[in-house]
C-alpha positions as CSV (number, residue, x, y, z in Angstrom):
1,X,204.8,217.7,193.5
2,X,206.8,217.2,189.9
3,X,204.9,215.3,187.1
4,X,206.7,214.5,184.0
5,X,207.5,216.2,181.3
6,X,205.9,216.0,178.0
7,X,207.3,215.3,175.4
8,X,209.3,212.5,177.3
9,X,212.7,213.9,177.6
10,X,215.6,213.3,179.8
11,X,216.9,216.4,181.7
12,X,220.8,217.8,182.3
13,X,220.8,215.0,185.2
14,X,220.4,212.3,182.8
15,X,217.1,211.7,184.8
16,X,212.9,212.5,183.3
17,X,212.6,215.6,182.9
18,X,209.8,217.3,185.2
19,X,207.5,219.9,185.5
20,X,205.7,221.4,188.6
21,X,202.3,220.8,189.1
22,X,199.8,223.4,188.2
23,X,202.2,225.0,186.8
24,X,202.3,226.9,183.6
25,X,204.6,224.3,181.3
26,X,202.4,221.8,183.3
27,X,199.2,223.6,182.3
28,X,200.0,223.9,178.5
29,X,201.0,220.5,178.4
30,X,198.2,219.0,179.9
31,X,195.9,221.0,177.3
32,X,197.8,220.3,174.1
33,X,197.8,216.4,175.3
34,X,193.9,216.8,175.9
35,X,193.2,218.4,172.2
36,X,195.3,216.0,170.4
37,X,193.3,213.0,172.3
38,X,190.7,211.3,170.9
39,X,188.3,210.6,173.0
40,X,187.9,206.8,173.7
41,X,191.4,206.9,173.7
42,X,192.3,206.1,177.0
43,X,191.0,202.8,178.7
44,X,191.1,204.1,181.7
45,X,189.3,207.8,181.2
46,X,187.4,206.4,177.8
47,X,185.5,210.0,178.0
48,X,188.8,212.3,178.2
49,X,189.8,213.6,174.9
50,X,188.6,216.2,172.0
51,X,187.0,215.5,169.0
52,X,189.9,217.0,167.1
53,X,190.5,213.8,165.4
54,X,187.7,212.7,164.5
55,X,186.4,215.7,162.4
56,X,190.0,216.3,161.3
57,X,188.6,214.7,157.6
58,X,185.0,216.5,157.8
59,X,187.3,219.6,158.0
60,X,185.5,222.7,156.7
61,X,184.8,226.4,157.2
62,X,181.4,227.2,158.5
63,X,179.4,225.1,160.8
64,X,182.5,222.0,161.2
65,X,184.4,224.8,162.6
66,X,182.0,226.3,164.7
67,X,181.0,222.5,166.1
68,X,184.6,222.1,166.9
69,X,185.3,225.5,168.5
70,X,181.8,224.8,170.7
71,X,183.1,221.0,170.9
72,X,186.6,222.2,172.2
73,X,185.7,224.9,174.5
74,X,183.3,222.4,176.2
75,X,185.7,219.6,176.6
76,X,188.7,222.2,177.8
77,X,186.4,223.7,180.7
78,X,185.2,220.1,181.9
79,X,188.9,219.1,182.1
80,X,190.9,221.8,182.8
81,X,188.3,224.4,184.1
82,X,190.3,224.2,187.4
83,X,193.9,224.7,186.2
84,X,193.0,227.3,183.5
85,X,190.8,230.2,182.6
86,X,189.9,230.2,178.6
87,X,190.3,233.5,177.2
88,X,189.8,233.0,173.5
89,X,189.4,229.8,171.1
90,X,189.7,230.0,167.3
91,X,189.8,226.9,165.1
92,X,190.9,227.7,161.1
93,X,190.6,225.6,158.2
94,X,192.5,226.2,155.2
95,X,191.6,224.4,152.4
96,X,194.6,224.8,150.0
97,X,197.4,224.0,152.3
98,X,194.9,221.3,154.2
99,X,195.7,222.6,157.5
100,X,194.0,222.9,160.4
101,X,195.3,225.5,162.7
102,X,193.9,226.0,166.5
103,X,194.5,228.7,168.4
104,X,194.1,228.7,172.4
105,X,194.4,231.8,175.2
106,X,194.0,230.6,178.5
107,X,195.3,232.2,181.7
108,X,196.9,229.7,184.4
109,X,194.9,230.1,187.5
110,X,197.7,229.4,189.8
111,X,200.3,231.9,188.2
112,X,198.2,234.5,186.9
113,X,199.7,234.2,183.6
114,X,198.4,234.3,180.3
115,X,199.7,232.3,177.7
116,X,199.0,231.6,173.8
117,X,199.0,227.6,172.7
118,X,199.2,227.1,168.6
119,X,198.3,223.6,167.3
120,X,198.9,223.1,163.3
121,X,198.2,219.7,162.1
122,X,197.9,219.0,158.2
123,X,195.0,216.9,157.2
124,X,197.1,215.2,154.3
């Protein structure tokens, strides 16, 4: 079974583009889509998402980062526990450039594979 692409993209065909599922473009989509939701977000799921956003302005080394990291690796096993295995999970703040950097290594339980997701968003 295929599930769509993300970001939304037509393919060579001129039809969506697809993934397989449980795959691991599947897998890394599914988990940068769940960090960069906010929980609430969806009407349907109100509980699926990250907190990512909403401590994106209390952004700070320390204890905000550790709360995140703690708040991330929670919200990544109740969702994806059965499509990935969470190797490592490091959240950086850097106050000069006002960026907040996350750095994900998982390994897809149906390939084997491990794989490395970056997320940089700028707090500005």
């Amino acid at each position: 079974m295929s599930r769509l692409a993300f970001p939304f993209a037509p393919a060579i065909d001129g039809r969506s583009a697809a993934v397989v599922y449980g795959s691991a473009p599947h897998v890394r989509q599914m988990l940068e889509l769940l960090i960069l939701t906010m929980a609430g977000e969806r009407v349907m799921r109100p509980d699926l998402g990250s907190p990512v956003r909403q401590l994106l302005f209390g952004a700070g080394e320390g204890v905000a980062a550790m709360a995140l990291e703690a708040a991330l690796q929670a919200t990544i096993n109740q969702w994806l526990g059965d499509m990935l295995e969470l190797h490592e999970l490091a959240v950086h703040f850097d106050g000069a450039e006002a960026v907040l950097e996350i750095e994900v290594t998982y390994e897809v339980r149906s390939t084997r594979t491990v794989d490395r997701l970056d997320i940089r968003k700028e707090l500005t």
